[in-house]
C-alpha positions, 0 to 999 in steps of 0.5 A: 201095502199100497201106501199109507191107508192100509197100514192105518187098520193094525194102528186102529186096532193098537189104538183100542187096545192102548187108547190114550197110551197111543196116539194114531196120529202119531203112528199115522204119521210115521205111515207118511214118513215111511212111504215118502222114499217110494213115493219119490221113486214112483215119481221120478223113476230113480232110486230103490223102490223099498230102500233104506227107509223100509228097513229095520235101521231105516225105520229106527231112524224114520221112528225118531224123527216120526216122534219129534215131529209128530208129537208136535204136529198131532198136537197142532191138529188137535188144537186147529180141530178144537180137541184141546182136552187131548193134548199134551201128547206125552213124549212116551205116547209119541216115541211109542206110536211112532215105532210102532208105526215105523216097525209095522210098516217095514214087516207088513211091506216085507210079507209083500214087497220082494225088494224089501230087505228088512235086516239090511245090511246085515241080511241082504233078503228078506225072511218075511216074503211071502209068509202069508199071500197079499189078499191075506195080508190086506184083509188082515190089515183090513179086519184088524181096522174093522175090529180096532174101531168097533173095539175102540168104541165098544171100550169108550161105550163101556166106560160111559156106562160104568161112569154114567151108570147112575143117570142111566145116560150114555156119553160119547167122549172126542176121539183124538 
């Protein structure tokens, strides 16, 4: 994945499926932390492009630190945008959008990326490579995003009508 925005459509569509039991935020950030490692090594020119942070025990690590610090993080964003009535984020909320984010950013990276060993140092390949061609996974990435925010937005439509069905109005809650 050409860093962080491609990894954000599975999340879109994560965050429809659970909605308040799922903080994008948290998983976005988890996305950033994860693309940090490369990054260096993109600038500096040293170092495993896809090392020890795109594996599974990287991530596991990346996840913990994603949700200590994103839950916080998220929460500063919400209250500096004015969306208060979201906060707190639950501690489950965090520590499960941040391994979701952490998780799915080392299996979609694996589908593409040839130097990714993802069960390192257990398994010094990577079983995923090539499991479907990279223009697929990037419009699975795409359309998930595409099908997550219609989906998201489809519920929040639903159950404005459901809650509003009296006055016969329809009400867009914030989107955290």
């Amino acid at each position: 994945m050409p860093f962080t925005p491609f990894h954000m459509g599975p999340g879109l569509l994560v965050k429809a499926l659970l909605q308040g039991s799922f903080s994008l935020m948290v998983f976005g950030w988890a996305q950033i932390i994860m693309d940090i490692q490369p990054l260096v090594v993109l600038l500096t020119g040293e170092g495993h492009l896809h090392g020890f942070t795109h594996s599974y025990i990287g991530a596991t690590l990346i996840g913990i630190a994603s949700a200590l610090s994103g839950k916080y993080a998220a929460e500063l964003g919400l209250r500096l945008i004015g969306q208060v009535s979201y906060l707190p984020i639950s501690w489950p909320v965090a520590i499960v959008s941040a391994f979701i984010g952490s998780y799915s950013h080392v299996l979609l990276d694996s589908i593409m990326h040839s130097d990714v060993e993802p069960f390192a140092p257990f398994m010094p390949y990577n079983p995923f490579l090539g499991f479907i061609t990279v223009e697929w996974l990037h419009k699975f990435c795409l359309y998930s995003g595409l099908i997550g925010v219609g989906l998201y937005f489809a519920v929040l439509i639903g159950l404005a009508s459901i809650s509003h069905r009296s006055i016969g109005t329809i009400t867009f809650p914030q989107i955290s």
